[in-house]
N, C-alpha and C positions, 0 to 999 in steps of 0.2 A: 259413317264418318261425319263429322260435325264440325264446324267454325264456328271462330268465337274473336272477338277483340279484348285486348287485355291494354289498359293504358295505366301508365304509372304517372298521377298525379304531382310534380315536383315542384318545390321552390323555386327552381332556376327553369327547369323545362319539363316539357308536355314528353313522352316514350309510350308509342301504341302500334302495337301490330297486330295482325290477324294471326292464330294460331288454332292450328289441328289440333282437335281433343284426341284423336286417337296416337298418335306419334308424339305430340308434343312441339312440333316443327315448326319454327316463328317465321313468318313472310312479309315481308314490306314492311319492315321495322320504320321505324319514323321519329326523330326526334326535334323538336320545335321549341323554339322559347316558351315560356310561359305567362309571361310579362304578368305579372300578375296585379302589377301596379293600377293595371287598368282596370282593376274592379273584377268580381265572379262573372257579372254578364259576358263581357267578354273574353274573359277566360271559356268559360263555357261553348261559346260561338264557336271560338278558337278549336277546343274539342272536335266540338262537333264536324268543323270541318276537315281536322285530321282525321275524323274516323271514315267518312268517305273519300278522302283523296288514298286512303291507304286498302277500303275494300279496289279503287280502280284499280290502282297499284298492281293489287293480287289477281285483276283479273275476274272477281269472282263478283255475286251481284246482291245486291242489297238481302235479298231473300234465301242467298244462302248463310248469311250471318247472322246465327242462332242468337245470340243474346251479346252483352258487352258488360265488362270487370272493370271497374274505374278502384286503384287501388290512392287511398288519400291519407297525409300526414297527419294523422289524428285521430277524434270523435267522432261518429256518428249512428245513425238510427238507420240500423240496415234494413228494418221493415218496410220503413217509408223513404229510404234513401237522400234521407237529409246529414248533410254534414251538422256537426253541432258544437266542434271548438278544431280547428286547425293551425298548427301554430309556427308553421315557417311561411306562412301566405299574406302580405298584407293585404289588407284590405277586410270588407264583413264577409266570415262563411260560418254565421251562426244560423243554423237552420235555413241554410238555401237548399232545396230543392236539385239537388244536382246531378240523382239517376232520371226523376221524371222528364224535366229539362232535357236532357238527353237522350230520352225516348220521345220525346215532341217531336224535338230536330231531325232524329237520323228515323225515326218507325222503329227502332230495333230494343227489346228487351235491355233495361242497362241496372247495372247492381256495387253497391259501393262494400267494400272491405279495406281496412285500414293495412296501408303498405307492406307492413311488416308480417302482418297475416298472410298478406298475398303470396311474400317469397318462402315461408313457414310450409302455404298449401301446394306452391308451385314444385320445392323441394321435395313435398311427397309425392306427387304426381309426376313427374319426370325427371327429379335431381339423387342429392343425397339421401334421402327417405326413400326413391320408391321399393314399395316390396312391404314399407311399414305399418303397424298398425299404430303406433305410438311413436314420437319423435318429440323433443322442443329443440324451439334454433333459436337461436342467437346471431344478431345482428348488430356489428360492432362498429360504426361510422360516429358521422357527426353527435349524433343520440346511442343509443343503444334500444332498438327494439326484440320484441320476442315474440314467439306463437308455439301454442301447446297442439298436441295431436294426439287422440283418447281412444281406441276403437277407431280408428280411421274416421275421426270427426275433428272440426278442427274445432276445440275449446271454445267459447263465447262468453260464458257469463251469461249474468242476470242482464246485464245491458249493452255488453258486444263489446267490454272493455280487456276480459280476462285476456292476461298474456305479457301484461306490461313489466317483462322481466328486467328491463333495465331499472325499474325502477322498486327493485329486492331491497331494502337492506341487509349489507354486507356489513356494516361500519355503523353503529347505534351514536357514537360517537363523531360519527363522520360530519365533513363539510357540510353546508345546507346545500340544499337539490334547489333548479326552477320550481319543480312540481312543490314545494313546501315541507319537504321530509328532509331527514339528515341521513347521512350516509351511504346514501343509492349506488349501485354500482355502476352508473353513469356520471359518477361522481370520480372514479377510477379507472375504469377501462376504454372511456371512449375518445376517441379524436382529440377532442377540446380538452379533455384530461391529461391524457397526454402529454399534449402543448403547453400547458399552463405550467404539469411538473418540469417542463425544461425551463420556462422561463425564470420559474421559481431558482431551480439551482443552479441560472445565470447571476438572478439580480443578490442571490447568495453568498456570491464570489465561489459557489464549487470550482475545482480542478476536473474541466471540461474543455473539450472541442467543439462542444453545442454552438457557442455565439462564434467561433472563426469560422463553422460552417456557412452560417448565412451572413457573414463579413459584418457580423454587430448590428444586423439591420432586424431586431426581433420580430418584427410583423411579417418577416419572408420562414418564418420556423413552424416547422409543421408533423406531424406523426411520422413522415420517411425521411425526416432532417433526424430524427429522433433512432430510428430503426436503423440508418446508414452511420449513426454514431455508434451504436452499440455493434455494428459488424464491425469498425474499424479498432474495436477492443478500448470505448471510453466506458468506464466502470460505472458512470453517473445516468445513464444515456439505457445501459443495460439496467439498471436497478428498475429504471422508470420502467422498462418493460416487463420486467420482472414482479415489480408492482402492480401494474395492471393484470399480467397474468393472473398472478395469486387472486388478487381478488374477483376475479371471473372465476377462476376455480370453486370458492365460498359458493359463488351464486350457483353454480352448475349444482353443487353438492345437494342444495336446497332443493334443484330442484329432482335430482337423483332419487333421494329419499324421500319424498315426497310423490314422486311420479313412478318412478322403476321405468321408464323409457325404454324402449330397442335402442334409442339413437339418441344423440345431443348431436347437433347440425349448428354450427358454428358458421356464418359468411360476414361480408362486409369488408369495406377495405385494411381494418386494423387488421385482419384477420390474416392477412398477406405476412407478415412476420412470423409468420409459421413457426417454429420452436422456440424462435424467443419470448413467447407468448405462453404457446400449450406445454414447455417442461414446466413452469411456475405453476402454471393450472393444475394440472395432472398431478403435481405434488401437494397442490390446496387438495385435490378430491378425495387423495389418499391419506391425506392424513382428517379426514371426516366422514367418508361414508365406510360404516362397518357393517349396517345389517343387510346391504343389497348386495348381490354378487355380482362385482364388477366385471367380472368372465363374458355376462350376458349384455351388457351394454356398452357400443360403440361409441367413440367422439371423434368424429368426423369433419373434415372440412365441407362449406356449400358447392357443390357445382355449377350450378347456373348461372354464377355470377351476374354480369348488371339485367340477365335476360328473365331474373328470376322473379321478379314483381308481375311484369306484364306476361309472362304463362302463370304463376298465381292465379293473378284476377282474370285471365279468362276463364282456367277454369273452375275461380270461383262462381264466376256468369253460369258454366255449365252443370256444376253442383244446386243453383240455387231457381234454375229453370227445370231442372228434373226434379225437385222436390215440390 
């Protein structure tokens, strides 16, 4: 049996716990600001010091915690454990140092993988995946991230970037992305897209209940002002989800036929609108994938909800100390 800490590096907060590689079993969960305004140094400290307030916690001792999984919003160089662009954190995290850092501090093996990988490998290791030898997932919040799974390997690329499925083109056509591309399906399906389609078909003058929901105040309008429009039967409110649907569907097909997966693993909070989401999907997939047999691959919701990053990264720690 082995231990391991798995922390999810966030914008808003620090989430690290000890978890059992054999069960999967999370202990002494810990969630902290992250204050990040204060610079990576003390962001870092800050780490560090959750990782030992939360080995106490467990009771267990510096030396039974095999290694640590820091799962981060972004780029980086998993070799050398440098971050190398993160982009919800202000402040510099170009090439800090932020596993070795981390090993100074606590003595204990530390290994960086990008967030969204994390809940990708934590899903096949104890969520919706396990059993799998191929999966991709889908992570539908503020952004849109993704992770592939090959042979029970999680995808990498030439430079640890492959995966970045939000960022498909669905829509050649489509709006411009942050990233510099048009049409991205984080252009459509996520959080902020969403949003933006309601506000859109406020300041439109659509025939909507959108703006009496949040009493005309549009900065309180948000994806479940959106989701709780479309249950109460407003036709503007459902298209928008139905839009986002369809176009995850696109992206799914891509990667359908491209991949032949066991599983597509769908999490993330949009994700929670459950069929009025995946019937629009499911009718994008079927009306594009013809030469796979869709008999043999599942689309599934994620399990692990918000516990899925930090079992990821631990044990992506434990993947990358046994190799």
């Amino acid at each position: 049996m082995g231990y391991f800490i798995g922390c999810d590096l966030g914008g808003t907060n620090l989430r690290a716990a000890v978890v059992n590689s054999v069960t999967g079993e999370v202990n002494s969960l810990t969630i902290i600001p992250t204050m990040a305004h204060e610079g990576y140094e003390a962001v870092l400290l800050r780490m560090a010091n959750l990782f030992k307030d939360i080995i106490e916690k467990s009771k267990l001792k510096s030396d039974d915690i095999q290694g640590i999984g820091i799962g981060v919003p972004g780029m980086m160089d998993f070799e050398s454990g440098l971050t190398t662009f993160i982009t919800n954190l202000p402040g510099h995290w170009i090439n800090v140092p932020v596993a070795p850092i981390i090993k100074e501090k606590t003595g204990i093996p530390a290994f960086l993988i990008n967030d969204v990988r994390a809940i990708t490998w934590g899903e096949l290791k104890f969520g919706a995946g396990k059993g799998c030898q191929s999966l991709v997932c889908y992570a539908l919040g503020t952004g849109i991230g993704g992770g592939i799974v090959v042979n029970n390997q999680l995808v990498l690329g030439n430079s640890g970037q492959a995966g970045e499925l939000g960022h498909m083109t669905v829509d050649p056509n489509g709006p411009l992305c942050n990233c510099g591309n048009h049409g991205c399906l984080e252009q459509y399906s996520s959080g902020p897209a969403i949003k933006a389609a309601a506000l859109k078909a406020i300041s439109h003058g659509g025939t909507t209940i959108l703006g009496e929901m949040v009493g005309y105040d549009l900065n309180k309008m948000t994806p479940e002002v959106v989701y709780n429009a479309a249950m109460k039967g407003d036709t503007i409110a459902r298209t928008i989800y139905e839009n986002a649907g369809y176009y995850l569907g696109i992206a799914i097909a891509n990667s359908i036929v491209t991949l032949e997966p066991q599983k597509i693993v769908i999490g993330g909070g949009i994700a929670q609108a459950g069929e009025l989401l995946f019937a629009p999907m499911r009718k994008a997939i079927q009306e594009r994938v013809f030469l796979v047999p869709m008999d043999r691959i599942e689309i599934v919701q994620a399990e692990l909800g918000n516990n899925a990053g930090v079992i990821g990264a631990s044990m992506w720690a434990e993947n990358r100390i046994q190799k």
